[in-house]
C-alpha angles and dihedrals in degrees: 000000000000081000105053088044084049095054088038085055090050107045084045080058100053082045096067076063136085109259094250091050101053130095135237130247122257109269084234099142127082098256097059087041084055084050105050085049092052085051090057092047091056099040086045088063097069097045110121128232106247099226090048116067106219127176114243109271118244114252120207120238091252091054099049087045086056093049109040078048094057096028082055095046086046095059083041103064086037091057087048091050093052093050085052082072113175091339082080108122123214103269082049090051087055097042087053093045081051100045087052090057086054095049096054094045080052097057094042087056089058099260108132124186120195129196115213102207116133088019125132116253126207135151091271097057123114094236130102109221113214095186145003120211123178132252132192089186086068130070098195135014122297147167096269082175150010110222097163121010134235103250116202119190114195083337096300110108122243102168129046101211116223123221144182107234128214118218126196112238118278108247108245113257125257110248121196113263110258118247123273116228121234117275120235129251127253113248089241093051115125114242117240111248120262114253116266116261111226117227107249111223121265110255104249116255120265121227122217120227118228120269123226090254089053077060098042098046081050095051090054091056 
């Protein structure tokens, strides 16, 4: 009864989470045990004798797809055993010890999964970021999070991983300083002097021309 309460607990607790960023449950149960030992006997399959040089089988869409998926869950419920620390009990303790023995039979078969925490994180890389945060701690961009890994199988990539990335903080932008108002003058300033007024010209004189009557008086006389 104290486990089921405890997995109810924690699936009420992934649920407070956005889909991408919650975790699986152990694979604890027989069925997903079935299915993890179904995974090592495909990928089995394609491991090479090591006295006989063979060329990496071909593996169809739908397979890799079935295998990045279960190679993924399965990081996933070792990462959640680690974080479990000390507070493990001890059928978490076995199914850990479980889930490592997969993963090494994993790694032997050419399926390689990689974590992208610490990494270095710029437009070119092969990672979809789902979020950035900032960080004052950092002074460029980096992984701050693996939510889904990279999966490689025989060197050839059959799984983008997905991260959460950490920026440093913009540096605020420079404004242009406001403008300060006039200051005003002291009482015993001296007044600037007012502009000179230029002199307009005086208008020409007009000469008047002689009347009839100015004639006639000349011709009297």
């Amino acid at each position: 009864m104290s486990g089921r309460l405890s997995r109810l607990r924690e699936d009420l607790q992934q649920r407070r989470h956005h889909r991408a960023f919650r975790i699986a449950p152990l694979p604890s149960d027989e069925p997903s045990r079935e299915e993890l030992a179904r995974l090592l006997a495909s990928v089995a399959a394609s491991t090479t004798d090591p006295g006989v040089e063979q060329q990496a089988p071909v593996e169809s869409p739908l397979e890799e797809k079935a295998l990045a998926d279960a190679a993924t869950n399965l990081w996933r419920a070792q990462r959640r055993l680690t974080r479990q620390g000390e507070e493990a009990s001890t059928r978490s303790r076995q199914t850990g010890r479980y889930l490592r023995s997969c993963r090494e039979a994993l790694d032997e078969a050419g399926l390689l999964v990689q974590e992208h925490e610490g990494d270095a994180f710029h437009a070119g890389r092969s990672l979809e970021a789902l979020a950035f945060e900032d960080d004052p701690s950092l002074e460029a961009d980096t992984v701050r999070e693996t939510i889904r890994p990279t999966i490689y199988l025989h060197g050839r990539r059959i799984q983008m991983g997905q991260v959460i990335v950490g920026c440093p903080p913009k540096a605020p932008e420079l404004s242009e300083p406001p403008e300060l108002p006039g200051s005003p003058e002291p009482e015993d300033a001296v007044p600037a002097p007012a502009p000179a007024l230029t002199k307009a010209p005086a208008p020409a004189p007009v000469s008047e021309a002689p009347s009839s009557s100015d004639h006639e008086r000349t011709d009297h006389a």
